[in-house]
C-alpha positions in Angstrom: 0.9 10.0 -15.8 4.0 8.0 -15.2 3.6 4.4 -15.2 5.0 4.1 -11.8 4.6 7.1 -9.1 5.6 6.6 -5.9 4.4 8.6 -3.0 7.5 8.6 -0.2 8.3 10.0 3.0 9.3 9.7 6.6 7.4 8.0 9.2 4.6 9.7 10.0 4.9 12.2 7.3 1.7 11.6 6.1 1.7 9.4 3.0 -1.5 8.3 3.1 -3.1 11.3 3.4 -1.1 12.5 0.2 -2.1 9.3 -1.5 -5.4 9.9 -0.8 -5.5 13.5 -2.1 -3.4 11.8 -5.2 -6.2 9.1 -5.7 -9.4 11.9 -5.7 -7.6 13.8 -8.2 -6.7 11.1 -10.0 -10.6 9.8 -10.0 -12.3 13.4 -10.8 -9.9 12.8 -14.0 -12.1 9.8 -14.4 -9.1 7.3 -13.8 -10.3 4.1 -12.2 -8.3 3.4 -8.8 -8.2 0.0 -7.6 -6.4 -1.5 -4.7 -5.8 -0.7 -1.1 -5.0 1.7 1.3 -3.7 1.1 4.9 -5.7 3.8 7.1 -3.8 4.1 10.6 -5.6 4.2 14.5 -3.8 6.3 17.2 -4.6 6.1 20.6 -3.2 7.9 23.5 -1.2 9.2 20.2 0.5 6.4 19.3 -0.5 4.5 16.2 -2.1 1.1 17.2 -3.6 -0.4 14.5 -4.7 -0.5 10.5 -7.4 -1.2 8.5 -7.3 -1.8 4.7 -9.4 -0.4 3.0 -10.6 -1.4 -0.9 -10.3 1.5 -2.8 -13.3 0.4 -5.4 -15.0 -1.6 -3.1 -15.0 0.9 -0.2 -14.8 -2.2 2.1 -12.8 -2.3 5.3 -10.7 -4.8 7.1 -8.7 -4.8 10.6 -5.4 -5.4 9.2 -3.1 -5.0 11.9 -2.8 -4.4 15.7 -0.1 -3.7 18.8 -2.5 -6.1 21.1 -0.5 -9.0 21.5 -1.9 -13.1 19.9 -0.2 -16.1 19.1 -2.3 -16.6 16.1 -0.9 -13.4 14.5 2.3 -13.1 12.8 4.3 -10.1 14.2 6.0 -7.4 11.9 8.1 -4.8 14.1 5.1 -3.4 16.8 2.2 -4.7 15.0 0.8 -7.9 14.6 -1.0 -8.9 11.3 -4.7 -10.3 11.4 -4.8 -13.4 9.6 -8.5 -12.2 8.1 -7.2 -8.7 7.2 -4.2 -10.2 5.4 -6.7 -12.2 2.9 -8.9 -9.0 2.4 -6.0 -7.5 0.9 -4.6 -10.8 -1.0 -8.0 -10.9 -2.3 -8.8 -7.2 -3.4 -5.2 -7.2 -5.2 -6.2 -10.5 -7.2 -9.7 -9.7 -8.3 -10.2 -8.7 -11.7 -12.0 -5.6 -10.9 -8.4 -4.5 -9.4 -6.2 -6.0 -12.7 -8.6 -4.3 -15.0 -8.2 -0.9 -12.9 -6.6 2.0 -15.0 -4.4 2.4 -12.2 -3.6 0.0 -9.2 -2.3 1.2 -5.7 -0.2 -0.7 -2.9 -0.3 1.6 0.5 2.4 0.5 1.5 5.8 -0.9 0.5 8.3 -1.6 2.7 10.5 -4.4 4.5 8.3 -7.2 4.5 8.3 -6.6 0.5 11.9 -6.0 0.4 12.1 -9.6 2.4 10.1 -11.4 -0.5 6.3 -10.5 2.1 3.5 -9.1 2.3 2.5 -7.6 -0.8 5.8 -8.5 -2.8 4.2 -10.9 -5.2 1.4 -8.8 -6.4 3.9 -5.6 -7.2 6.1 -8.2 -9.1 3.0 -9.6 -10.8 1.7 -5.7 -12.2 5.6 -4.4 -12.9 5.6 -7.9 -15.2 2.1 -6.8 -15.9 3.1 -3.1 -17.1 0.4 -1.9 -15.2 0.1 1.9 -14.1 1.1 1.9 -10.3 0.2 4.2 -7.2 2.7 3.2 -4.3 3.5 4.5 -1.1 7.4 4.0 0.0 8.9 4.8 3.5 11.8 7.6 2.4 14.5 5.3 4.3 13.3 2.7 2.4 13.0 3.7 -1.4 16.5 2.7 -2.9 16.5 -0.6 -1.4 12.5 -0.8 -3.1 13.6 0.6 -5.9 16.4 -1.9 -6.7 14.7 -5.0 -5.1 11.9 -4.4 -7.7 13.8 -2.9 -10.6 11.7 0.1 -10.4 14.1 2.9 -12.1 11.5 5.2 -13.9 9.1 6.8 -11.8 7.2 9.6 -10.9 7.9 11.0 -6.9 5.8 12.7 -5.0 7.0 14.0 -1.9 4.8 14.3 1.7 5.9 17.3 3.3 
C-alpha cells in the first residue's frame, strides 16, 4: 500500500461508499483502520445531514445539518454541530487512532484547503509519515494536493 491513497470523485459519486469497501478489504488483510467517516442523510432526496462515525470505536456523532442555529458555524448548506466537531477532533487525537496502521480523513476539502476543519490533523500525520486513507472531492484534488504537499499517492477512482 501506498503511503497516501486518496479516494476522489464528483459530488455524489459515492466516495464513501468506495472508502468503506476500501476500509473492509483493507481490515480482512488484518490492517488496523482508525479515524472517521462522514456517513450522509437524505431526505426528500436531498442530503441533509452527517454523522461521523469512529472507525475503531464504531461510535457515532451528528456532525452536521441544513436546519438552521446561531450556535452552529455554517459551511456552504450545512451547519456544523459544535459536539459533533469535538467527536472527530477527539477520535483523530487519541492514541488508539496515531498508533492505527492506517488512519482515514472522510473528507478533505475547502475548509482544509482554508487552514479548517480537519487541516491540522492531516498536516500533523503527513509530518507524522503515517499511512493515510482520504477522501477528496475530484474538483478539489490539485488544490489538496498542493496545499498539503501530497505528490505521491495511490488514486482510487468512484465511478
Amino acid at each position: 500500500m501506498n503511503k497516501i491513497t486518496i479516494i476522489s470523485g464528483k459530488k455524489h459519486s459515492g466516495k464513501t461508499t468506495k472508502l468503506l469497501s476500501y476500509i473492509s478489504e483493507l481490515q480482512s488483510n488484518g490492517k488496523v483502520c482508525a479515524g472517521i467517516v462522514a456517513i450522509g442523510h437524505f431526505k426528500d432526496n436531498k442530503r441533509c445531514a452527517f454523522d461521523l462515525v469512529d472507525i475503531l470505536g464504531n461510535k457515532k456523532q451528528e456532525f452536521t445539518t441544513t436546519t438552521p442555529s446561531l450556535k452552529f458555524k455554517k459551511i456552504g448548506k450545512f451547519h456544523i454541530i459544535p459536539d459533533g466537531e469535538k467527536f472527530g477532533k477527539t477520535v483523530l487525537e487519541s492514541e488508539t487512532t496515531l498508533n492505527a496502521d492506517i488512519i482515514v480523513i472522510d473528507e478533505i476539502g475547502s475548509m482544509e484547503i482554508e487552514g479548517k476543519g480537519w487541516a491540522k490533523y492531516l498536516k500533523q500525520f503527513l509530518k507524522l509519515d503515517k499511512n493515510l486513507v482520504i477522501t477528496v472531492r475530484e474538483q478539489l484534488l490539485e488544490d489538496v494536493c498542493n496545499k498539503f504537499g501530497i505528490d505521491n499517492y495511490l488514486r482510487l477512482y468512484t465511478s
